[in-house]
Steps between C-alpha positions, in 0.01 A plus 500: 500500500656823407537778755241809382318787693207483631303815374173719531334615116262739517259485165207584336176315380209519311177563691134525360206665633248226465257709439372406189480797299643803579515876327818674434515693830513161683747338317757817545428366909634173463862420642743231498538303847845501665667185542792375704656153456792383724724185343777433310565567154600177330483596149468816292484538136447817304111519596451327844635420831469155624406539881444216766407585854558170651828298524511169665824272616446138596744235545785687307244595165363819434172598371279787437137565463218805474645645148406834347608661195467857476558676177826792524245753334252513821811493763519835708816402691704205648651526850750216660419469821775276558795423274525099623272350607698150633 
């Protein structure tokens, strides 16, 4: 398992009003939510970060569960909260 930070990414997604149909004056209302994901970022490519938020040792193997991929484009910021994490 390679040594990487574990890190806070604050980003943006889409929300919806759910209100069936709306007017113009409603729709200039709407507003992304927030969102804040803590993990590790196992992969990035040119469009997306690979985050997991859980990492599991047993017996000498590592795993890792509860994956996300959030696209670069919707990313606000990325904070390590601590460079190593083992």
């Amino acid at each position: 398992m390679k040594k990487i930070p574990l890190v806070l990414i604050k980003w943006q997604d889409i929300t919806s009003s759910h209100t069936g149909w709306i007017n113009e004056t409603d729709i200039s209302k709407l507003k992304t939510a927030t969102c804040y994901t803590v993990g590790w970022v196992m992969k990035e490519d040119d469009k997306n970060y690979y985050v997991i938020s859980a990492l599991v040792e047993h017996d000498g193997e590592w795993s890792q569960s509860f994956d996300t991929v959030i696209p670069k484009g919707v990313v606000d910021s990325i904070k390590i909260l601590r460079k190593r994490w083992w």
